[in-house]
N, C-alpha and C positions, 0 to 999 in steps of 0.2 A: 457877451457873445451868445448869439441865439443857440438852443438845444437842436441838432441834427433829428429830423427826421424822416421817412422814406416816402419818394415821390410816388404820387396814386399812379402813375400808368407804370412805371418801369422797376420803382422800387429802390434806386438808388437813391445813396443818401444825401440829401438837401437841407440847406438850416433855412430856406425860407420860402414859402410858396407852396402850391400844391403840386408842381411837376418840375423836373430837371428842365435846364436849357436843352438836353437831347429829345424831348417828347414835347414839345413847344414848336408851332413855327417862329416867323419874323415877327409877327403882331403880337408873339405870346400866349395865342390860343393851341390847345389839344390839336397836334395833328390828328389825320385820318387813322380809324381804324389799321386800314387797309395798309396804309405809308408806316405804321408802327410795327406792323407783322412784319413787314421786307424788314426794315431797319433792325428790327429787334433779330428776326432771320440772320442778317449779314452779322450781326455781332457775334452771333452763338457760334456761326460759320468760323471766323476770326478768332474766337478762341479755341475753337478746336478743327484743326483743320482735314481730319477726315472725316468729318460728320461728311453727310449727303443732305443739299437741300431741302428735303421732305422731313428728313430726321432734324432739323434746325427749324423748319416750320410747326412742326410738332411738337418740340418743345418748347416755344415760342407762345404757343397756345396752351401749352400747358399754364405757365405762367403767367399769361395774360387774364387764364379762369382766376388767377388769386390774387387782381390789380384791382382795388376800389373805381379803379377807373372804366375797366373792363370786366369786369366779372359777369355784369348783366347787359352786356352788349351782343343783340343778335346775332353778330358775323360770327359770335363764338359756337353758337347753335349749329350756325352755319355749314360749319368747320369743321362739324363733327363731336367741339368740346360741351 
C-alpha cells in the first residue's frame, strides 16, 4: 500500500499523485487558480456555516500561501496575500 501524502494544491491526503481528484479537472490537469479559490471558498463556507464569504475567501488564501502549488502564484499577490 502506497505511503499517504498531502496533495500540493489543497493539502488533503492522497497516496498517489501530486493533487486530489477535487483540485484536478476531467483531463487531470491543475484547475484554475481562480475555480480553486471559489471551490476551496464554498468548502470553508460548508464547514462553517456563519463564516461570510470574504471571511472564507480569506482564509482560502490563507492557505493557498502554504500550497506547493500556490504559494508563488501571482493571483496570491493579487489578493492581497
Amino acid at each position: 500500500m502506497p505511503h499517504a501524502h498531502a496533495c500540493d494544491s489543497c493539502g488533503m491526503p492522497i497516496e498517489t499523485g501530486q493533487y486530489c481528484q477535487y483540485c484536478v479537472d476531467a483531463s487531470g490537469q491543475l484547475q484554475s487558480f481562480d475555480e480553486t479559490v471559489a471551490r476551496m471558498s464554498q468548502f470553508w463556507a460548508s464547514r462553517e456555516p456563519g463564516l461570510t464569504p470574504a471571511d472564507a475567501e480569506k482564509r482560502t488564501l490563507a492557505h493557498m500561501a502554504q500550497m506547493p502549488a500556490w504559494k508563488d502564484h501571482p493571483g496570491l499577490k493579487a489578493r492581497g496575500r
